[in-house]
LUMMIPA-814384 format. One record per residue (C-alpha): x, y, z; residue number from 1. Coordinates in pm, 1 decimal, decimal comma, always signed. Each point is the difference from the previous one (the first is absolute). Layout:
          u          v          w     k
          X          Y          Z   NUM
...
//
This chain:
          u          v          w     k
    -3422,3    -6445,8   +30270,2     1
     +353,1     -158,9      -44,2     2
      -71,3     -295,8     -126,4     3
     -304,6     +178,0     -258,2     4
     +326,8     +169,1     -119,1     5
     +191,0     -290,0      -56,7     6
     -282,9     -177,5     -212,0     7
      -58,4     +266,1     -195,6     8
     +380,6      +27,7      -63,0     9
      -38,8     -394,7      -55,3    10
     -221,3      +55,9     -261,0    11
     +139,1     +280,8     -195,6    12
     +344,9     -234,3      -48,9    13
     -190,7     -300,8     -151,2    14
     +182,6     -132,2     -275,3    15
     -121,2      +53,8     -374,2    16
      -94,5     -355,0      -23,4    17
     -278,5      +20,3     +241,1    18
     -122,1     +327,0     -144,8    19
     -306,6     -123,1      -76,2    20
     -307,1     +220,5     -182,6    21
     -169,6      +34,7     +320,7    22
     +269,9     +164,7     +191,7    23
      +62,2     +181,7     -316,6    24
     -358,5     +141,1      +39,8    25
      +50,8      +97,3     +427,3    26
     +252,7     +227,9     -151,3    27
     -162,1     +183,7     -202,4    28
     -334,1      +90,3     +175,4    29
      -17,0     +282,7     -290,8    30
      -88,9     -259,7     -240,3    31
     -379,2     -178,2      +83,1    32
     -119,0     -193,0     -287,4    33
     +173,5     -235,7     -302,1    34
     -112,4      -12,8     -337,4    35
     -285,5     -232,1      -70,5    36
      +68,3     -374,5     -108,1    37
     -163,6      +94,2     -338,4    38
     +226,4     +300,7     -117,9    39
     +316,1     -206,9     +153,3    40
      -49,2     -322,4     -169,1    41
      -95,7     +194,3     -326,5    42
     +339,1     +221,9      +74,1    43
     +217,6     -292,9      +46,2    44
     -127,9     -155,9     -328,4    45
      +22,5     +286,3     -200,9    46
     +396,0      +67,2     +115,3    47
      +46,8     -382,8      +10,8    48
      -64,4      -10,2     -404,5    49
     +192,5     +365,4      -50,7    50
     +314,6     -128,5     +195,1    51
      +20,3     -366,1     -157,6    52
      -17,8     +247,9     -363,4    53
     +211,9     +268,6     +144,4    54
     +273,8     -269,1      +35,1    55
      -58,6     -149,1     -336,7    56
      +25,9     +250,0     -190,1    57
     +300,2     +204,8     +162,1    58
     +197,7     -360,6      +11,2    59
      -95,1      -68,4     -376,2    60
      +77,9     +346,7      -62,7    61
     +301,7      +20,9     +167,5    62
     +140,6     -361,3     -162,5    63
     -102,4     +122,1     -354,6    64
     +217,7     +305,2      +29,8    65
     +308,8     -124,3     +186,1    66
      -25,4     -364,6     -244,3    67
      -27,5     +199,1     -335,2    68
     +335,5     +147,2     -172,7    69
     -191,3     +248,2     -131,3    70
     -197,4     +139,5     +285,9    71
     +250,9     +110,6     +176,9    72
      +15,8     +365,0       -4,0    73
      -32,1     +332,0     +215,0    74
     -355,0      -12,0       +2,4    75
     -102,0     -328,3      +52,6    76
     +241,7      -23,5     +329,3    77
     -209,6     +253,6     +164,9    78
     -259,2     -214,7      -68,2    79
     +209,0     -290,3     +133,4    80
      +60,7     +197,0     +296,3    81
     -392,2     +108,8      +26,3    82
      -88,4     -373,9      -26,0    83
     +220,1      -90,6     +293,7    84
     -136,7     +256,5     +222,7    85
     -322,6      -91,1     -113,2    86
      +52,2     -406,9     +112,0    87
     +131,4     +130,5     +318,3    88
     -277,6     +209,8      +95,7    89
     -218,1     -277,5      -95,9    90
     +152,3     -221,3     +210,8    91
      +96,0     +195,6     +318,8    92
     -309,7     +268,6      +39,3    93
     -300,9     -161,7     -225,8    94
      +69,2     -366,0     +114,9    95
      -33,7      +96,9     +374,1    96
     -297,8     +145,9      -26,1    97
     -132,8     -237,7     -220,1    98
      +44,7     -260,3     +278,5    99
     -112,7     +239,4     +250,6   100
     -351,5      +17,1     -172,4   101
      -49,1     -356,4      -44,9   102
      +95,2      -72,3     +387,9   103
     -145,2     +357,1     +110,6   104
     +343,0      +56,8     +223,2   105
     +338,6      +35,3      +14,5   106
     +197,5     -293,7      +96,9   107
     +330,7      +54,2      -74,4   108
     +140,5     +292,9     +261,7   109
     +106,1     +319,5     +115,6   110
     +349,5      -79,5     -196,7   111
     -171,0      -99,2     -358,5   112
     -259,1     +318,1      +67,1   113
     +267,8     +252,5      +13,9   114
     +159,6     -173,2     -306,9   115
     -278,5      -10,2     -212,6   116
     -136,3     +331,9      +91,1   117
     +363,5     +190,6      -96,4   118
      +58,5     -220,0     -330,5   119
     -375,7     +103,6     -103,9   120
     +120,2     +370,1      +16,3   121
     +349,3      -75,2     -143,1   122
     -136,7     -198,0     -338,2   123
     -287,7     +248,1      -15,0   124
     +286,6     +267,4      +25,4   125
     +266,3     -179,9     -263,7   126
     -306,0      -65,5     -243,2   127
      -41,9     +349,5      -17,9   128
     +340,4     +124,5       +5,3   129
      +31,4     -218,3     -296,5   130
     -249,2     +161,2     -199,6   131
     +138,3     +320,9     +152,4   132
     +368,5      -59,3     -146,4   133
     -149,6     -169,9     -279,5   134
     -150,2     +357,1     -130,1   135
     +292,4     +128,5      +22,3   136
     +174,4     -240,5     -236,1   137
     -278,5      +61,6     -225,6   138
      +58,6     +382,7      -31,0   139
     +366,6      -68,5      -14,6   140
      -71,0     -231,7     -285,3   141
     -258,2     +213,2     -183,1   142
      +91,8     +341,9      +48,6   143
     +393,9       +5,9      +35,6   144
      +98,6     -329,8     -223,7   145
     +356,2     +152,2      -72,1   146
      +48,7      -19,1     +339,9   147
     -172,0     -362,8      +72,6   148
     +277,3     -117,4     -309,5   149
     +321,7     +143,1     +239,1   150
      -81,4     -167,1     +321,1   151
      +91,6     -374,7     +132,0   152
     -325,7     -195,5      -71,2   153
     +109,2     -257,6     +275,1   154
      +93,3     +253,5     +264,1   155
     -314,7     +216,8      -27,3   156
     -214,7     -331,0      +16,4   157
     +127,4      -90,2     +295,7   158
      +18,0     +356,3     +173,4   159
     -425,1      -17,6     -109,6   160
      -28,8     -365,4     +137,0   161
     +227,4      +57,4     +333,0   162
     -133,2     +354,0     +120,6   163
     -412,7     -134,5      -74,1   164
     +103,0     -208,8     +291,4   165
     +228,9     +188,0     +213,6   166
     -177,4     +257,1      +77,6   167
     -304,2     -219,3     +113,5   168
     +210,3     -173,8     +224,5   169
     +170,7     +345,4     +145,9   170
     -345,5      -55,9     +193,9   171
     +125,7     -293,8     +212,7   172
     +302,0     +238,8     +170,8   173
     -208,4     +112,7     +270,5   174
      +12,8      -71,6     +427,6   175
     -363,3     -137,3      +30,7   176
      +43,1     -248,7     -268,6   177
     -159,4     -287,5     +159,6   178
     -277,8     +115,8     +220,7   179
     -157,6     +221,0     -237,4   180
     -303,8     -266,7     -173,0   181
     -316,4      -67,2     +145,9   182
     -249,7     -307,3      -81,6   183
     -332,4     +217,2      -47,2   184
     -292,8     -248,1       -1,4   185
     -227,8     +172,4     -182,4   186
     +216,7      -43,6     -273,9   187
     +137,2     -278,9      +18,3   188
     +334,9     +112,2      -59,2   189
     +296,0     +153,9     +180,0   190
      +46,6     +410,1      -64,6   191
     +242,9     +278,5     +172,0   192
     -121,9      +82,6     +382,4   193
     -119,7     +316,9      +30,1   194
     +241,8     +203,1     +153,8   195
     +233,7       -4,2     -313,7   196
     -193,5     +245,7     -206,4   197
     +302,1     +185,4     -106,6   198
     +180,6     -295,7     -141,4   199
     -318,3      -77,3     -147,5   200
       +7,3     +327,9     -182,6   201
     +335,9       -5,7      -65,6   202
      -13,1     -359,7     -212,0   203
     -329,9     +189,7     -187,8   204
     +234,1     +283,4     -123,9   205
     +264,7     -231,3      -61,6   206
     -104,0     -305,4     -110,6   207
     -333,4     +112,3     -184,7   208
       +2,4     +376,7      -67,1   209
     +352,1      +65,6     -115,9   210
      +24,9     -267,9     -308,3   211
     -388,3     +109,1      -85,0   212
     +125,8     +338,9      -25,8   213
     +313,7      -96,4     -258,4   214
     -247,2     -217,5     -164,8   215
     -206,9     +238,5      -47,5   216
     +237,1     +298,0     -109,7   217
     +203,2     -248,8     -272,0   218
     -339,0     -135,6     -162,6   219
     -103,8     +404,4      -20,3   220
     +347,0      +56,5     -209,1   221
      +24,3     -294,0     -204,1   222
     -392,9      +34,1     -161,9   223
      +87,5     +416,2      -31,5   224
     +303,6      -69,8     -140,1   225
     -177,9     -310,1     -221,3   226
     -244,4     +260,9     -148,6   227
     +204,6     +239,7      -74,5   228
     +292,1     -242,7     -173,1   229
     -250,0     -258,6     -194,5   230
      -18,8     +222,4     -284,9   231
     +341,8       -6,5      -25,9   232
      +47,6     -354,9      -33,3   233
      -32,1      -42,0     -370,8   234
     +185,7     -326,7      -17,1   235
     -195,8     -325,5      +27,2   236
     +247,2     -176,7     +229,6   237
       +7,4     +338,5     +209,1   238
     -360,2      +11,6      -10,7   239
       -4,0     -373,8     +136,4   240
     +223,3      +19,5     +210,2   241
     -163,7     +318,6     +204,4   242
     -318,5     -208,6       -7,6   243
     +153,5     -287,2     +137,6   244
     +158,4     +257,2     +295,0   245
     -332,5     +164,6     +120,3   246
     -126,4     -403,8      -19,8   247
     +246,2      -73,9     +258,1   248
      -71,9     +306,0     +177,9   249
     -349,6      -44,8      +49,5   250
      +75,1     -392,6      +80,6   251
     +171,4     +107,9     +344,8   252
     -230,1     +321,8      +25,0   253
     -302,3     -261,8      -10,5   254
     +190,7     -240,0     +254,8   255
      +43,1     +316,3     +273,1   256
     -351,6      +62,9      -44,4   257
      -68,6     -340,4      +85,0   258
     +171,3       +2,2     +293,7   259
     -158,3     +348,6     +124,1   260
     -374,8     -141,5      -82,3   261
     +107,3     -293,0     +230,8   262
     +183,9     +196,0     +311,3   263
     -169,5     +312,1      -42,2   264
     -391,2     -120,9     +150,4   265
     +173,6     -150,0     +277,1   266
     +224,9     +274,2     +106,3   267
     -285,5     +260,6      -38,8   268
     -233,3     -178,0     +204,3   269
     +308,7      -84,9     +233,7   270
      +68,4     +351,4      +40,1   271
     -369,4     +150,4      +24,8   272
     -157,0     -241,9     +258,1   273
     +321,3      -50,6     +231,5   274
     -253,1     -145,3     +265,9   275
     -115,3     -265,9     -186,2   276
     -401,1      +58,9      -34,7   277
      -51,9     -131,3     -313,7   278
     -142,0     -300,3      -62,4   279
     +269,6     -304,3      +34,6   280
     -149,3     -130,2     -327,4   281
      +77,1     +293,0     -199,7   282
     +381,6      -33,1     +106,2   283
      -40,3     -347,3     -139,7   284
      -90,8     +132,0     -293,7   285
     +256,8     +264,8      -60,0   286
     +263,4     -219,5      +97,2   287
     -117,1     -277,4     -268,9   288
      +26,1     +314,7     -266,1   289
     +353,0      +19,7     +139,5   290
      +75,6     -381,9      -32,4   291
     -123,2      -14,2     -375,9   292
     +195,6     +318,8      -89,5   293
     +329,1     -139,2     +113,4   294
      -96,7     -305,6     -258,7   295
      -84,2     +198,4     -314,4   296
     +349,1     +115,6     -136,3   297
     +105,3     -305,9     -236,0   298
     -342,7      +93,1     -117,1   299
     +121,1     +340,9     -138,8   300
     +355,6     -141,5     -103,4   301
     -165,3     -302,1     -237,1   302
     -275,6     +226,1     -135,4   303
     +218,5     +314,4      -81,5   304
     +323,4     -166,8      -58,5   305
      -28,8     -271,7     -313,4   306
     +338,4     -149,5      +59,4   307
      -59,1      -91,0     +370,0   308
     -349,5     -150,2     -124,9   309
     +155,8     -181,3     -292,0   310
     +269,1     -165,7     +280,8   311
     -258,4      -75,6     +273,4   312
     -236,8     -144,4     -268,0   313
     +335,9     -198,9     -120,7   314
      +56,4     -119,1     +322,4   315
     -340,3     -108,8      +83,6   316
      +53,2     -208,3     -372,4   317
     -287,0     +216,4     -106,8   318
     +133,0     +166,4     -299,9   319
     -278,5      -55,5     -238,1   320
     -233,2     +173,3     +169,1   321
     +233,6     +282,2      +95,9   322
      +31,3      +58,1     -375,1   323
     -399,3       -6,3      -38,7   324
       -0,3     +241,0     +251,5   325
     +281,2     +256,5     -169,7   326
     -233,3      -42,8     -304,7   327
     -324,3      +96,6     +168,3   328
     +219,3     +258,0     +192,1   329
     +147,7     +182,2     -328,9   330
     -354,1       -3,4     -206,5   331
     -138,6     +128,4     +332,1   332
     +259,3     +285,2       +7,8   333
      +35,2     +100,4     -364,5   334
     -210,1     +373,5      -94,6   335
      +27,0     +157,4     -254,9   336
     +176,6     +353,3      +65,5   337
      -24,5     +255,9     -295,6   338
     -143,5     -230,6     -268,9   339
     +361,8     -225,8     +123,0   340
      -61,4     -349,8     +172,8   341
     +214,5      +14,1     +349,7   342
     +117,2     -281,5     +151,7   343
     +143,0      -47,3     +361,7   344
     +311,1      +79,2       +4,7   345
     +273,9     -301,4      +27,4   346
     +141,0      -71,9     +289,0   347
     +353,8     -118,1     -109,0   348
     +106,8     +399,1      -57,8   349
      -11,5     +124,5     +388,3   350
     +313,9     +119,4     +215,6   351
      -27,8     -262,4     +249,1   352
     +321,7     -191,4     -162,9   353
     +173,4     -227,1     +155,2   354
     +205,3      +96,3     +273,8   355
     +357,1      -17,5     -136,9   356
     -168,1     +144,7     -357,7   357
      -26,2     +389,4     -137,7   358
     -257,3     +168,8       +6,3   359
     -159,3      +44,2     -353,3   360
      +88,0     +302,1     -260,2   361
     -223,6     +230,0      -66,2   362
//
């Protein structure tokens, strides 16, 4: 009986390197059956292509802003600061389980597990927090502008940019850090063991709830306080520049939405069928909706925001076609409104100045 003791001790200490698939599977007798070869290799495709893009676009994203004098404003370093999270997610949560679909385990550890399963929560967490804080800038901008003029541009950018991270990471002070990830096979991925349902909860009213909620509540004011204030703009560049604020507003209000499409199917399904009875494939699936939603922001940036297309387009030396585009784009948008042709509105009257700029009169 001793010595049954001692090898089942023996085999409990293994080291990570020889933590192989198979002994991943004896430990988790919960978990049966894999997903088929089919909906893996179609999986592991589909996020192959959306990762390679994801990290295109955010890096030519990322260089047009930070490389062009006239880019750099408020605005455009949250997106900055989006784009970053967005190449780090890419690379920490969706490349890992990229290669664990095309070798159908997990090769590289208990230690890289635990990693990868914390940082998924933490980006996933920051992301929204972004948009969270981001809302908030939006009704400061929109609905208390005398107030936006009096404050230190600099210093509130980086309070937004330093607590969307912070508080994520406020996650990581805990005793169990360490030992609380799990390879689940039937996944093919590494999630929190079971018997930390409270912290569990905890990063869902934290993380997810709390900066839906301010989302939410500031998007509420700024369109109530946009309908009852339009009329009052009589001005064209007051007119404009409104326009060119609720533009901005619904850029970032589009990007949260993004991200909730993406998390939200797997966290549902997460929470509902906690003993894993649905089909493995259909986890493939949900979590390949998750991959492609992490790769779809520069997507909203270039298509709402003309300067960051114009730059990216510059960049790529494709600046022909970029104007073909703005030309299809503005006989696309024009209407005509009261017997009056309206055009888009232009995007060089906005708040998002440059950072050691004023904001604009009104």
């Amino acid at each position: 009986m001793d010595l049954l003791i001692n090898v089942m001790l023996t085999l409990q200490n293994i080291s990570d390197d020889n933590f192989t698939h198979d002994e991943f599977n004896n430990t988790n007798l919960s978990s049966n059956t894999t997903p088929s070869h089919l909906a893996l290799r179609f999986g592991a495709i589909v996020m192959l292509v959306a990762l390679l893009w994801g990290l295109f676009a955010n890096a030519l994203t990322t260089y047009s802003i930070l490389t062009n004098r006239d880019l750099k404003n408020i605005t455009n370093m949250f997106i900055v600061s989006l784009c970053i999270n967005d190449i780090m997610n890419l690379v920490i949560s969706n490349f890992m389980v990229l290669i664990s679909y095309f070798t159908m385990k997990w090769s590289t550890g208990l230690i890289l597990c635990e990693i990868v399963t914390h940082f998924t929560v933490l980006l996933m967490g920051s992301s929204l927090w972004h948009t969270g804080l981001i809302a908030i800038h939006r009704l400061i901008v929109v609905c208390f502008n005398g107030f936006y003029k009096k404050i230190s541009k600099r210093a509130y950018t980086i309070f937004v940019l330093t607590t969307a991270r912070i508080v994520p990471l406020l996650f990581l002070i805990q005793p169990h850090l360490g030992n609380m990830a799990h390879y689940e096979p039937k996944l093919l991925r590494c999630i929190i063991r079971k018997g930390f349902g409270l912290y569990t909860m905890f990063v869902s009213v934290v993380l997810m709830i709390m900066p839906s909620v301010m989302l939410i509540i500031c998007y509420v004011a700024i369109f109530i306080k946009v309908h009852r204030s339009s009329s009052a703009f009589r001005g064209k560049r007051k007119r404009e520049w409104l326009r060119r604020e609720i533009q901005i507003t619904k850029m970032f209000g589009l990007v949260f939405l993004v991200i909730v499409i993406g998390y939200l199917p797997y966290g549902i399904v997460r929470s509902i069928d906690k003993q894993l009875l649905l089909s493995a494939d259909f986890y493939v699936a949900i979590s390949v909706l998750y991959a492609v939603a992490n790769s779809c922001n520069p997507i909203i940036y270039g298509s709402m925001d003309r300067n960051i297309r114009r730059a990216c387009f510059q960049v790529l030396n494709l600046d022909n076609k970029c104007m073909k585009y703005e030309r299809k784009l503005r006989k696309s948008s024009s209407g005509n409104i009261n017997g009056q042709k309206s055009e888009i509105p232009s995007d060089e009257i906005n708040e998002a100045l440059p950072l050691n700029a004023n904001a604009p009169n009104k």
